[in-house]
C-alpha positions in Angstrom: -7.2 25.7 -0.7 -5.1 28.6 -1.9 -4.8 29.6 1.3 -3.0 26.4 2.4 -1.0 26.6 -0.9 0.5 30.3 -0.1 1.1 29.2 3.4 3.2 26.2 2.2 5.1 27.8 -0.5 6.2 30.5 1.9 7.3 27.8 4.3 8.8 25.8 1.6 10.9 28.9 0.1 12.3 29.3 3.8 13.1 25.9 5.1 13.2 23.1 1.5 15.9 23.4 -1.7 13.0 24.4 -4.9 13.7 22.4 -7.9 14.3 23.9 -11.1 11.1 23.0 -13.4 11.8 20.0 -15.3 8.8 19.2 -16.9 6.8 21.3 -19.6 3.7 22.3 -18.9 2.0 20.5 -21.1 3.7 17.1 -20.0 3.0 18.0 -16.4 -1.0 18.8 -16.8 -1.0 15.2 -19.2 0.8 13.2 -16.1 -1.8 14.9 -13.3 -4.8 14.1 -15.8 -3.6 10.7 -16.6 -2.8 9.8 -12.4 -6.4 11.2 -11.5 -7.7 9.2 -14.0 -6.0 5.7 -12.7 -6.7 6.7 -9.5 -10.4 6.9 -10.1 -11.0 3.4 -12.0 -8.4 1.9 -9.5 -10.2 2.9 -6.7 -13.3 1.9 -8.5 -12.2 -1.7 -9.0 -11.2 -1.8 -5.2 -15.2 -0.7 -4.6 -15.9 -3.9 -6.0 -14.4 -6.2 -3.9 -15.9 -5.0 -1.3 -18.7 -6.7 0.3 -21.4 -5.6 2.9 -22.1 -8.8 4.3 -18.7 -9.4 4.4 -17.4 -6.0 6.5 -20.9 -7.1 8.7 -19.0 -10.2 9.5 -16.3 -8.4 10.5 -17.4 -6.3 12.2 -19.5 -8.3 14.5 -16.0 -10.0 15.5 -13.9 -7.0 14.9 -10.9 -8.9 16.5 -8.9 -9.2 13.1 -9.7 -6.6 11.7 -8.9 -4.5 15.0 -5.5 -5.9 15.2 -4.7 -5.4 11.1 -5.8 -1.4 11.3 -3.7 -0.9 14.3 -0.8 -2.2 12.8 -1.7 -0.9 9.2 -2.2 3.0 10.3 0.8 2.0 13.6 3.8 0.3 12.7 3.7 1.8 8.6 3.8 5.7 10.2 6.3 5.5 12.8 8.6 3.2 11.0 8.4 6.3 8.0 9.0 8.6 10.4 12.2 6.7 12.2 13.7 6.5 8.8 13.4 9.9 7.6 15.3 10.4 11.0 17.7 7.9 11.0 18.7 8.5 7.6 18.8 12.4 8.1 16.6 12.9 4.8 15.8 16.5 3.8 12.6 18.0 4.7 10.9 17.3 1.4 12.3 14.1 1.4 10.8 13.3 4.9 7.6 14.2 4.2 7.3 12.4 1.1 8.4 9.5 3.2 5.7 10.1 5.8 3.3 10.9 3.6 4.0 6.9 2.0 4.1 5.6 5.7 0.7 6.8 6.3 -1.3 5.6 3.5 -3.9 3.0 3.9 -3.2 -0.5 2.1 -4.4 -1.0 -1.6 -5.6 -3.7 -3.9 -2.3 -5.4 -4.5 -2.5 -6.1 -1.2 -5.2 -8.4 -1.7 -3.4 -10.3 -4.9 -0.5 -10.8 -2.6 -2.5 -12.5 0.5 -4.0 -14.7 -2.0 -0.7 -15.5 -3.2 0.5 -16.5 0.3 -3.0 -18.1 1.0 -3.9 -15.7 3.1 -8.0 -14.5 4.8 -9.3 -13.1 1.8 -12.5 -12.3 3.4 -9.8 -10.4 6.3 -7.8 -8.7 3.8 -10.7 -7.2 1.7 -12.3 -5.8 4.7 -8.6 -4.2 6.1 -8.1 -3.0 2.8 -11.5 -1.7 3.0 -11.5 -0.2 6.3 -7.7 1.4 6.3 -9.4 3.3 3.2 -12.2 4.7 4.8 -9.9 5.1 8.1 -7.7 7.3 5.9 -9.7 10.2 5.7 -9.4 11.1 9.2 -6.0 9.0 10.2 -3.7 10.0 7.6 -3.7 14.2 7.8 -3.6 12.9 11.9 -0.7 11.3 11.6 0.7 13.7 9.2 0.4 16.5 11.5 1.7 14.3 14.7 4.7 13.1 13.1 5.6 16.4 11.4 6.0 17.5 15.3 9.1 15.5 15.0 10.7 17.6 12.2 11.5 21.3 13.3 10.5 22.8 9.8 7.3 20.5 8.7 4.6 21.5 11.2 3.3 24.0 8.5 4.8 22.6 5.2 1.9 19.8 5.0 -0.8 20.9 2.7 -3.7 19.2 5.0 -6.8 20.4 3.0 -5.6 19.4 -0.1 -5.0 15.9 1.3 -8.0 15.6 3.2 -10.1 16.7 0.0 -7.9 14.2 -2.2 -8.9 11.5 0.3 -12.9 13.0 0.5 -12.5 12.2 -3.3 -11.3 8.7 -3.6 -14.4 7.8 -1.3 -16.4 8.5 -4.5 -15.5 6.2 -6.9 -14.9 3.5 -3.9 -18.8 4.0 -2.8 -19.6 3.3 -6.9 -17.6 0.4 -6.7 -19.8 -0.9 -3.8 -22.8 -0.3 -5.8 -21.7 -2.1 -8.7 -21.3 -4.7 -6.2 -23.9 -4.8 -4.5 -26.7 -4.3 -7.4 -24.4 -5.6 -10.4 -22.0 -8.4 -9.2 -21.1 -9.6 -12.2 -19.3 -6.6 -13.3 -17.4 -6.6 -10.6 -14.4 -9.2 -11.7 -14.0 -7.9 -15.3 -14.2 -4.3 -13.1 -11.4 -5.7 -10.7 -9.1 -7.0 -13.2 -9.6 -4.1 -15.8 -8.3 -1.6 -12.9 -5.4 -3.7 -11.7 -4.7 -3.9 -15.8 -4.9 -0.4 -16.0 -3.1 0.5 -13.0 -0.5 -1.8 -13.4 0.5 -0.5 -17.4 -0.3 3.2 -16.4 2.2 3.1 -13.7 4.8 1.6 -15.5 3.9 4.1 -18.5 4.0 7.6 -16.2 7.2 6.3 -14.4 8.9 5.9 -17.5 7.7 9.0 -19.2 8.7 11.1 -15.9 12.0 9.4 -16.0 12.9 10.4 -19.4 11.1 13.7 -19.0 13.5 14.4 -15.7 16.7 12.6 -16.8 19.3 13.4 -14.6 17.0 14.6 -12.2 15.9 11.2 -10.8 19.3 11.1 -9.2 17.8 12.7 -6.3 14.9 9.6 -5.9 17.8 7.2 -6.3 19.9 8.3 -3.8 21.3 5.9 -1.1 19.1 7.3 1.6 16.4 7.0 0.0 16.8 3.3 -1.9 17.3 2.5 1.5 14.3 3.9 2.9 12.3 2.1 0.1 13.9 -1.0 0.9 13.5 -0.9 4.6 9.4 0.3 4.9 7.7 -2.7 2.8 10.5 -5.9 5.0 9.4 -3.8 8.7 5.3 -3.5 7.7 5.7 -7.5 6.7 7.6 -8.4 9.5 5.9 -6.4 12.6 2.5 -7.3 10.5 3.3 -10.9 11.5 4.6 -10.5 14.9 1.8 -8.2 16.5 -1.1 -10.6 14.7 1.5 -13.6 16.3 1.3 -12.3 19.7 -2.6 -11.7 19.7 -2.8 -15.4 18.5 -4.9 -14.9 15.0 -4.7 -18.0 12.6 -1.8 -18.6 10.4 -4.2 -17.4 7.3 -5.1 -14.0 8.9 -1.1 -13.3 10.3 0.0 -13.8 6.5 -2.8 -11.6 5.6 -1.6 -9.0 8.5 1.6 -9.1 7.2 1.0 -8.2 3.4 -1.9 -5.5 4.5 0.5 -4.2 6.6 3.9 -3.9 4.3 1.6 -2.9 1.1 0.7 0.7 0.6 -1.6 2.3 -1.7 1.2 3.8 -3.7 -1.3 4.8 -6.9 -2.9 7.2 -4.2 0.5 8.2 -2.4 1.8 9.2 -6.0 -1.3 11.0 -6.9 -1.3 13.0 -4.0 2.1 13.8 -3.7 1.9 15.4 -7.6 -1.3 17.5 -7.5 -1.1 18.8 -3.8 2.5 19.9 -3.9 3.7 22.8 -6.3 6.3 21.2 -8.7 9.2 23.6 -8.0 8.9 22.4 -4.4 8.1 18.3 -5.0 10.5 17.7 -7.8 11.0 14.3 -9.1 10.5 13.3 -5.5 6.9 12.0 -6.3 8.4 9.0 -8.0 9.5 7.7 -4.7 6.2 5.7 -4.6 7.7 3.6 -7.5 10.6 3.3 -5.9 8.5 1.6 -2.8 6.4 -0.6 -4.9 9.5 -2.1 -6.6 11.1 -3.3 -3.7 7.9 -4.0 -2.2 6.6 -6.2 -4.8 10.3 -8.2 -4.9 10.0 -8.6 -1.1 6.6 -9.9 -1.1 7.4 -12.3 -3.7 10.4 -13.5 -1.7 8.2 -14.1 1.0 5.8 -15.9 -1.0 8.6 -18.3 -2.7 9.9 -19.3 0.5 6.5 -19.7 2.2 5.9 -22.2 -0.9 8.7 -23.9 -0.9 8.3 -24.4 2.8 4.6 -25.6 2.5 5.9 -27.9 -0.6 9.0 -29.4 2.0 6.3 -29.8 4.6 4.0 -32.0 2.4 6.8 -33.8 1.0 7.9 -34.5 4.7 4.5 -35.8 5.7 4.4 -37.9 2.5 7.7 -39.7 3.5 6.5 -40.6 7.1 3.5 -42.4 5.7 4.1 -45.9 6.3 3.2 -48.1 3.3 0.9 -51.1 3.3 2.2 -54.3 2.1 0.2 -56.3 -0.2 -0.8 -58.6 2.9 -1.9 -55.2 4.5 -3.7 -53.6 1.6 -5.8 -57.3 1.3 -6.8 -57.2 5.0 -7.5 -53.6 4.6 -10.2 -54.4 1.8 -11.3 -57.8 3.9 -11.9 -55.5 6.9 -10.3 -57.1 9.3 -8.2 -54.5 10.0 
């Protein structure tokens, strides 16, 4: 691992702009402790949603599923990496973007498809498999898309990733014993982590920000709100299309749709803090905040107008009822009609 470290802060002194430290030591070791620890019970309370029969199911008919990884670990990447072109962003910059891009989904994911009464059963079992798929597809991508950037082939820090990924497998594989063996655990498990994770990131977010100060200028910057803004609207939109044109149900193209636009940003954050030296990631690992924000507003955009269309719909239905008239409703209860 040192190794990989050296090799990266050489590259990085020749070809990315070091930040000047901007967070004490000890507030810097307290924010890595604190994101390893949400990570783990996150990633625990994601373990138990996840069902054996269920990915069995699944995989038996792999169709959906299929479809949803393809477009999860296809359209996330290479719209990360067209950005981070299009928008000319700095080679740090880039591969923070890239590094969001390829991330497999997360749990909020799942809250969302529910929201938008989407295949829960489809939408565990994605989130599920774009986890365990991560492992192997992410430092892939990483390094084909970095092929694209003159100056990143080398800057990736691939072991560390791969090992961060190795890690999260753990507390996922306790979450699918608790279960499994203890399934009544699993709900107060699930909503204690999406509790935790939920205050926690709104708690480090705020405590970096006031910790950098003027420094979060450079994760607001126009290039970069923009990128943020773009990635979740593209992963909803294509989501639909592609699940569209290979004809899944309505249900499973809404699920598509939020698997596909929703990152796991708790695990993007993590690894962009502890695999990266700080002098070379900055304040940069806050983008991932930055994503969920606009994210989270677009998905609940999508889910207003989805309601209020389903509410229109019914109300439309309602009016084209004809109603009986009492000579009607009596031969009705007669029979004879």
């Amino acid at each position: 691992m040192q190794t990989t470290m050296d090799a990266f802060n050489m590259t990085s002194i020749n070809s990315t702009v070091l930040f000047k430290p901007f967070l004490s030591p000890v507030v810097d070791k307290t924010i890595n402790v604190l994101m390893v620890i949400v990570l783990f019970i996150t990633m625990i309370s994601l373990g138990c949603t996840m069902e054996v029969s269920k990915i069995k199911g699944h995989i038996v008919k792999p169709k959906g599923v299929v479809i949803a990884v393809l477009a999860q670990y296809c359209v996330m990447p290479l719209t990360a990496f067209c950005l981070a072109k299009g928008f000319h962003l700095a080679n740090m910059a880039a591969v923070v973007v890239l590094i969001c891009g390829c991330c497999p989904g997360g749990t909020l994911s799942n809250i969302l498809a529910l929201a938008i009464n989407g295949d829960m059963n489809l939408s565990i079992v994605m989130t599920s498999c774009s986890t365990l798929l991560a492992l192997g597809m992410m430092p892939l991508l990483l390094y084909l898309y970095c092929q694209g950037f003159g100056d990143l082939q080398n800057a990736i820090p691939y072991v560390d990733i791969t090992v961060s990924l190795a890690m999260i497998l753990v507390p996922c594989g306790i979450g699918i014993f608790i279960n499994h063996y203890r399934p009544q655990y699993s709900k107060i498990i699930t909503k204690i982590g999406l509790t935790i994770m939920s205050i926690s990131s709104v708690a480090i977010a705020v405590v970096a920000t006031v910790a950098i100060r003027s420094a979060i200028l450079v994760v607001m910057s126009p290039p970069l709100l923009a990128t943020g803004a773009v990635m979740p609207f593209i992963g909803f939109t294509f989501g639909y299309v592609i699940s569209s044109i290979f004809r899944l149900s309505q249900a499973e193209r809404r699920t598509v749709a939020m698997e596909t636009g929703c990152q796991n940003i708790q695990l993007c954050a993590t690894i962009l803090k502890l695999a990266f030296p700080p002098e070379v990631i900055g304040p940069l690992f806050l983008f991932p905040m930055v994503y969920i924000s606009f994210q989270l507003l677009e998905a609940i955009a999508l889910i207003i107008i989805y309601r209020c269309h389903q509410r229109l719909k019914k109300k439309g239905k309602d009016a084209y009822q004809p109603a009986m008239t009492d000579a009607g409703l009596k031969a009705f209860s007669e029979g004879t009609v």
